[in-house]
C-alpha positions in Angstrom: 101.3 37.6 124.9 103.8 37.4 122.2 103.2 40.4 120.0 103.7 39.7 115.9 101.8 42.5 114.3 102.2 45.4 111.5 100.3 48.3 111.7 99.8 50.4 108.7 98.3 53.5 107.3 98.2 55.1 103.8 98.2 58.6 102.1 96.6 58.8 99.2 96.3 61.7 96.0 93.6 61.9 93.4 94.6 59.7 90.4 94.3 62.3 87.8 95.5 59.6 85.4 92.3 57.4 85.9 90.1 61.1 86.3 91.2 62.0 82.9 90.2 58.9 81.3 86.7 59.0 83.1 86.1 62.2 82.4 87.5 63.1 79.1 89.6 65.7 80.4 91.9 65.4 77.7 95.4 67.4 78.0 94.1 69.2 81.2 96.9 69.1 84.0 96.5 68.0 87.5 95.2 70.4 89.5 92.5 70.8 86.8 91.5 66.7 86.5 91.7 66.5 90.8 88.8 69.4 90.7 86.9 68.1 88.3 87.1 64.8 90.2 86.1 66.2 93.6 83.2 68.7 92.0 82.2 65.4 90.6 82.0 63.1 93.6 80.7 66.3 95.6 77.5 66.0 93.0 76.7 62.7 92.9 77.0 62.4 97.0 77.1 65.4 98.7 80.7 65.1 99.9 84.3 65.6 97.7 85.8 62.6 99.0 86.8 59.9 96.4 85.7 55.9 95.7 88.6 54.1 96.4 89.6 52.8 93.0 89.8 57.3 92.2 92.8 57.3 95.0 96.5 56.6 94.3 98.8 55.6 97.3 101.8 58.0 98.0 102.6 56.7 101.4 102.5 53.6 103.2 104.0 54.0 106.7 104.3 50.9 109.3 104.9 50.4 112.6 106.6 46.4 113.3 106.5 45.2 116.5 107.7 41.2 116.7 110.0 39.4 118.6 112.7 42.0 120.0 111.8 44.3 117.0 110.4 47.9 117.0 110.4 49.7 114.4 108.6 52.7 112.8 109.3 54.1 109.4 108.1 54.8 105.6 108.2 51.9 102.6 110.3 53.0 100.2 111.5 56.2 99.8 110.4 59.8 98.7 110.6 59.3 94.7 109.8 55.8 94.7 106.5 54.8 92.6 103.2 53.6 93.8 103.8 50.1 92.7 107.1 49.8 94.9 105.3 51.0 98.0 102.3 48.2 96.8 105.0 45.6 96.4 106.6 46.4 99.3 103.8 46.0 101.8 102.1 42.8 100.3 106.1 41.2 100.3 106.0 42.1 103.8 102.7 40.4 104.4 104.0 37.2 102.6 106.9 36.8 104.3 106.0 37.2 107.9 102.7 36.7 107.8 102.0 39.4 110.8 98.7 40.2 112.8 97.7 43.8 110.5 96.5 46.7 112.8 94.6 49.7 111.0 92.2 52.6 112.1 89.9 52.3 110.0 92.0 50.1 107.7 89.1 47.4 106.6 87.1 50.9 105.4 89.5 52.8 103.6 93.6 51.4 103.4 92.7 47.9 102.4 90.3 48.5 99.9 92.6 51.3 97.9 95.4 48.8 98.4 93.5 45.7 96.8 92.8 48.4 93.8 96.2 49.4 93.3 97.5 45.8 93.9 94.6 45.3 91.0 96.4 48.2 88.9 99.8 47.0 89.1 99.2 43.5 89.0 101.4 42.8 92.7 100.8 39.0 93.5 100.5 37.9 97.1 99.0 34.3 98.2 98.9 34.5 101.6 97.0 37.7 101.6 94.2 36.8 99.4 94.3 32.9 100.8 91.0 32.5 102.6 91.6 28.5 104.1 91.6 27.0 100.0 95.2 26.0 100.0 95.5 26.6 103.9 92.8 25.4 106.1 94.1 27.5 108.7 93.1 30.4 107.3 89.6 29.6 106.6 88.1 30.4 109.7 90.8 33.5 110.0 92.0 35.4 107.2 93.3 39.2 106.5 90.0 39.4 104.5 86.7 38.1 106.7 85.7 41.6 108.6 85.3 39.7 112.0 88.5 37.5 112.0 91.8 38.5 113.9 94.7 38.8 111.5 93.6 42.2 110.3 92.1 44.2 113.3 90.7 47.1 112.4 90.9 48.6 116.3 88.2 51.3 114.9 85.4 49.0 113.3 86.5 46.7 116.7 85.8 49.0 119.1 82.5 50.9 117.4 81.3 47.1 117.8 81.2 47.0 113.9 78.4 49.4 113.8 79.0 53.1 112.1 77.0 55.1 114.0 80.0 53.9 117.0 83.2 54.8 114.8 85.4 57.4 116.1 88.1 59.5 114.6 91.8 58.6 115.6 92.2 62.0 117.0 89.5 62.1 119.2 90.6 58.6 120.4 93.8 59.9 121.0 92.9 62.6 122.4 91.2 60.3 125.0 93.9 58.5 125.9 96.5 61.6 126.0 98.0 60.7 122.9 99.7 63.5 120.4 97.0 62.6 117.6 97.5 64.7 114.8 100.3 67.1 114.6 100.0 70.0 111.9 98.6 67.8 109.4 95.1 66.1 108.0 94.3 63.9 105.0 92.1 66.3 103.6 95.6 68.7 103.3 97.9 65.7 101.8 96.7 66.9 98.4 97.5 70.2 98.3 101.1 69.5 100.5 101.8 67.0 97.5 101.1 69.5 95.4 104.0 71.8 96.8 106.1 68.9 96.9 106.1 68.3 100.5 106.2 64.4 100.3 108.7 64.3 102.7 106.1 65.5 105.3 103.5 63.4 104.4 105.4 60.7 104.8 106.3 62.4 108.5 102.5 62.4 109.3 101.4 59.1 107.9 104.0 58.0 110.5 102.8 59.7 113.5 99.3 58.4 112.5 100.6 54.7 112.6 102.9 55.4 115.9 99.0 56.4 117.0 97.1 53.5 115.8 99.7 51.4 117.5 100.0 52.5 120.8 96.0 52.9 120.8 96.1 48.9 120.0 98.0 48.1 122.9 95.4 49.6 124.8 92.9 47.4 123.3 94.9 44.5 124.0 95.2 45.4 127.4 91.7 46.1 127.7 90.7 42.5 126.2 93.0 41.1 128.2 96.2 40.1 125.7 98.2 41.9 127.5 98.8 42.4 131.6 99.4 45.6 133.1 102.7 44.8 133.6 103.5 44.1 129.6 101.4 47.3 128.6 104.3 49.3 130.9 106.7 48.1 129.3 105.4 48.1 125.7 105.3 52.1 126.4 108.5 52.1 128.0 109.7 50.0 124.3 108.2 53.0 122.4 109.8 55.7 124.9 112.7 54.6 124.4 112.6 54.5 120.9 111.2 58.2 120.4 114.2 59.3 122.8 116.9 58.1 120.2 115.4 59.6 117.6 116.7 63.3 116.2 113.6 63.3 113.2 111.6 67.0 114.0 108.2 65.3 113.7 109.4 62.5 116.7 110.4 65.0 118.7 107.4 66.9 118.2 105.4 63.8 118.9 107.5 63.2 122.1 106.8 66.6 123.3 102.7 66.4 122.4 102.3 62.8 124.1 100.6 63.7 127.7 101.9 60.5 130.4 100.8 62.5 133.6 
C-alpha cells in the first residue's frame, strides 16, 4: 500500500465575537461573553460544550505522510488569523487531494471547519465536489460519512454507532501510545487565555502524531498494510521523533511504551 493521506486535528476557542451578537452582550469582554456562552449551552442541554458554528479555530495541526514524505507540524504560525489556518488546510486539500484521517473528525473538525470556511468565504472544489463535475467522486467523496477519502478511524471503528466511540486517549492508551500529554480541549480555553498558543499548538500536534499512528494500526488490521510495512511505518516515525529537539517530541518520545 502506497500511503497518500493528511491527518488533522483542530483547537478551537469560544467565538465571543458571534456570542456577543447572539446574546446582546454588548461591550462585555471575553471572558465575560465565553461564560455567558457556556452557562448558556449548559441550560439548554445539560453540558457547556458549544454547537459548532459558536467555535473558532486557533489551531490546525497535520501530520503528511505521501510518497517519501513525513511530516508533522502546525499551519501557519502563532499570530496568524483563523482564516489563514482555514485557507491553508482547504489549499492543501485542493492541491494534493490526500486520503483525510481524523478522530473523531466527521463529528466535530469538519463541521467547525465547513462553518468557518462558511465565515470567511475560503473556496475549495475538490472538497465540496461530490461526483457533479467528477464522476469519480460520486461514489467517494470527503463528504459521504461511509466513503474512504475522509476516515474518521473513530466513527470507523465504533462501527458508526455512538454508543462504540472511544476517546483517543483511551485508544491510545490501548495500544501503548503517549495519548495526551499535560493537556485537554476542555483547558485550550483558558491556556489561550494566558496566551499559551504556542502550547496548544504543541498539543494539537501530539494529538494528530496520535491519530496517525493509531491509523496505521487500522490499516494493518484491515489489511492495507503487511506486518512488515507497519514496522517500518513506526521505524519512519522513530526516526523522525529522534531528530527532533521540540520539549513536547521529546516528551512524547519518552511517554510512547514499544516493549
Amino acid at each position: 500500500m502506497t500511503l497518500n493521506c493528511l491527518v488533522f486535528d483542530i483547537e478551537t476557542v469560544p467565538d465571543t465575537d458571534l456570542g456577543r451578537r447572539i446574546l446582546g452582550l454588548g461591550d462585555a469582554d471575553d471572558d465575560a461573553v465565553a461564560e455567558r456562552m457556556f452557562a448558556v449551552r449548559q441550560e439548554a442541554t445539560g453540558s457547556d460544550f458549544l454547537p459548532f458554528e459558536q467555535h473558532r479555530i486557533v489551531a490546525v495541526s497535520a501530520v503528511l505522510r505521501s510518497g517519501e514524505q513525513f511530516h508533522v507540524w502546525s499551519l501557519g504560525g502563532v499570530e496568524s488569523p483563523e482564516d489563514e489556518l482555514v485557507s491553508r488546510f482547504f489549499a492543501g486539500l485542493e492541491k494534493t487531494q490526500p486520503t483525510l484521517v481524523s478522530w473523531n473528525g466527521g463529528g466535530f473538525d469538519l463541521p467547525v471547519l465547513h462553518y468557518r470556511a462558511l465565515k470567511h468565504g475560503i473556496v475549495s472544489r475538490r472538497y465540496w465536489e461530490v461526483g457533479d463535475v467528477d464522476p469519480g467522486f460520486r461514489h467517494n467523496n470527503y463528504l459521504g460519512r461511509f466513503h474512504w477519502r475522509h476516515i474518521d478511524v473513530m466513527d470507523v471503528l465504533a462501527g458508526y454507532q455512538a454508543r462504540g466511540r472511544a476517546s483517543l486517549e483511551n485508544v491510545a492508551a490501548l495500544l501503548g501510545l503517549p495519548g495526551k500529554l499535560g493537556m485537554s480541549g476542555d483547558r485550550v480555553w483558558g491556556a489561550y487565555r494566558e496566551g499559551r498558543l504556542a502550547e496548544i499548538r504543541a498539543y494539537c500536534e501530539t494529538d494528530v502524531l496520535n491519530t496517525y499512528l493509531v491509523y496505521l494500526r487500522f490499516e494493518l488490521i484491515r489489511g492495507r498494510l503487511s506486518p512488515e510495512d507497519h514496522e517500518a511505518e513506526i521505524a519512519r516515525v522513530w526516526e523522525w521523533l529522534e531528530e527532533r529537539g521540540e520539549p513536547h517530541w521529546q516528551q512524547f518520545a519518552a511517554a510512547w511504551d514499544v516493549t
